[in-house]
C-alpha positions in Angstrom: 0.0 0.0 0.0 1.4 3.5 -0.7 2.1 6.0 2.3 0.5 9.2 2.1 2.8 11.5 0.5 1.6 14.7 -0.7 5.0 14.8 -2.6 3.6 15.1 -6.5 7.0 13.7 -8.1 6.2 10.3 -5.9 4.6 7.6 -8.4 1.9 5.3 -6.8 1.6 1.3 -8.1 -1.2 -0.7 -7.7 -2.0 -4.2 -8.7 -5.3 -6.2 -10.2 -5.7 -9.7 -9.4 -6.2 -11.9 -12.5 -7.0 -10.2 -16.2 -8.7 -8.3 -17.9 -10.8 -8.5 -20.8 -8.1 -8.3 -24.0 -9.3 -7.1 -27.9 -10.6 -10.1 -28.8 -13.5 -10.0 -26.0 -13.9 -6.6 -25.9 -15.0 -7.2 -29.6 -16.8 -10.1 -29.2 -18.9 -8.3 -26.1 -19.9 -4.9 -28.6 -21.2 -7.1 -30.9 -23.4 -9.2 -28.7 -26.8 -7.3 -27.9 -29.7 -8.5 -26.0 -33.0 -6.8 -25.3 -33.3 -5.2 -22.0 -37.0 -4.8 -22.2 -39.4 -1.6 -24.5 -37.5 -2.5 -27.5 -34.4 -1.3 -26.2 -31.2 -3.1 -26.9 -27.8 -3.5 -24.9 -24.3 -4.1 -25.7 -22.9 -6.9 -23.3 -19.7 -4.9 -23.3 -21.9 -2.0 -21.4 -21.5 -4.6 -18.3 -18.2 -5.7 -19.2 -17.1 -2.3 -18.9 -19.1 -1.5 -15.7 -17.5 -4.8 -13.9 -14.6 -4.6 -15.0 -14.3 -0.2 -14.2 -15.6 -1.3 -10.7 -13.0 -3.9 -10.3 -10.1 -2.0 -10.8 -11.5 1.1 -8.8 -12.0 -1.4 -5.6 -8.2 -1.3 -6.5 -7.4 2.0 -6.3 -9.4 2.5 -2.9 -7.1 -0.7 -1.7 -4.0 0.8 -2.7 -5.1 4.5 -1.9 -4.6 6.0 -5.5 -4.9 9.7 -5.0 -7.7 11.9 -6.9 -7.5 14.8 -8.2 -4.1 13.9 -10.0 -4.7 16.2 -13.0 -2.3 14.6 -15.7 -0.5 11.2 -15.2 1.2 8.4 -17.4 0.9 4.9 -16.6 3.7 2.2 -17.1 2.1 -1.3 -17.2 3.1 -4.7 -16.1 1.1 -7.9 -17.3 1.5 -11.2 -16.1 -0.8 -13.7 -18.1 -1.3 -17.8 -17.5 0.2 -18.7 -21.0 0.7 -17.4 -23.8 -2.9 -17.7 -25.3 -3.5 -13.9 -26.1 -1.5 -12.0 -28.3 0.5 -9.0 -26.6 -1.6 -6.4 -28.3 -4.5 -8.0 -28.0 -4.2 -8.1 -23.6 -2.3 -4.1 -23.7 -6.5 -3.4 -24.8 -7.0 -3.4 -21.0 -5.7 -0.3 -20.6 -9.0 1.0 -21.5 -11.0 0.0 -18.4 -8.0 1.0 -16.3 -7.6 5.0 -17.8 -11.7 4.8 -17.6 -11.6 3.4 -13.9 -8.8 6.5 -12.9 -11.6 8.8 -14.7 -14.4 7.6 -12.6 -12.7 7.2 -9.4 -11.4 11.0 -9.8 -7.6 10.5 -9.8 -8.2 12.4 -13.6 -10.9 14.6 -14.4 -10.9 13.3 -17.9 -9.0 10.8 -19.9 -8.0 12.9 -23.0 -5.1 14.0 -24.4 -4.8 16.8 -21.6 -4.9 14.6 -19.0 -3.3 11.7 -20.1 1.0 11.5 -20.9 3.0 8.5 -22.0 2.4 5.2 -21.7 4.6 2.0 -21.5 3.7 -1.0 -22.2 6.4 -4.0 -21.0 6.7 -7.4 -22.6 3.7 -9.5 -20.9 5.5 -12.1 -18.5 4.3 -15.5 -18.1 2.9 -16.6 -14.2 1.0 -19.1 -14.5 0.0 -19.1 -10.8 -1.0 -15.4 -10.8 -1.7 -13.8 -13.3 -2.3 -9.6 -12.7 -2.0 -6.7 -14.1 0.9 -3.9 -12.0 0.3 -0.4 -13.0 2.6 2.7 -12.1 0.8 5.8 -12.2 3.3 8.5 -12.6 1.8 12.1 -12.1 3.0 14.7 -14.1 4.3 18.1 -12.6 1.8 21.2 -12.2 3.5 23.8 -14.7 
C-alpha cells in the first residue's frame, strides 16, 4: 500500500488480481446485444465495462490512488497464465484502467490533456497469478 505523501513527483503502483478482458473479447462483447426490455437493446460490453471499471477502482481505494491527480502516465506490467492472447490483444486493458482513474477522480478526464505516455512492458508469463501492476506517474503542475 502507498504512504500518504503529498510529494507530487512520488509515483503510486497498484495491482489487479487476475486479467482483464483483452481485444478479442472486448469485440466479441460490442457485438453481442440482448433486449433489456421496450424494444431497447444493450451491448454486453456495457456490463463488461461497468465490472470490469468497478474492479479496478476497488483497487485504487485498496491501494489509496490519490484523486485529483490532473495529468499522469501509466507504465504497465502484465503477467498472463500462457501465452494464449497476443501482446496487443491483452495491452486493450488499458481501456477499463484510464476509464476506472476517470471515474474514481484520480483524472478529471482521460483525453489528451490529462493523459501523458504510456509503456507497455513485454507480458511475462505466471501461470500461478496472473495480474495486471500499474505505475501511475503524475505529471508536474507547470
Amino acid at each position: 500500500m502507498n504512504k500518504k505523501n503529498k510529494n507530487k513527483d512520488e509515483k503510486y503502483r497498484f495491482t489487479i488480481p487476475g486479467r482483464l478482458p483483452g481485444l478479442n473479447g472486448i469485440l466479441d462483447a460490442k457485438g453481442d446485444v440482448y433486449y433489456v426490455g421496450n424494444g431497447k437493446r444493450r451491448s454486453r460490453y456495457t456490463d463488461v465495462k461497468k465490472e470490469e471499471q468497478d474492479r479496478v477502482i476497488k483497487w485504487l481505494i485498496a491501494y489509496k490512488i490519490p484523486k485529483n491527480l490532473n495529468k499522469i502516465s501509466l507504465e504497465f506490467f502484465w503477467y498472463e497464465p500462457n501465452r494464449k492472447r497476443d501482446p496487443d490483444n491483452i495491452r486493450a486493458g488499458e481501456k477499463f484502467i484510464w476509464d476506472a482513474l476517470k471515474q474514481y477522480g484520480s483524472i478529471p478526464n482521460d483525453n489528451w490533456k490529462h493523459t501523458g505516455y504510456v509503456i507497455h512492458h513485454e507480458p511475462i508469463l505466471d501461470k500461478d497469478n496472473p495480474r495486471v501492476e500499474v505505475i501511475v506517474i503524475p505529471h508536474k503542475e507547470k
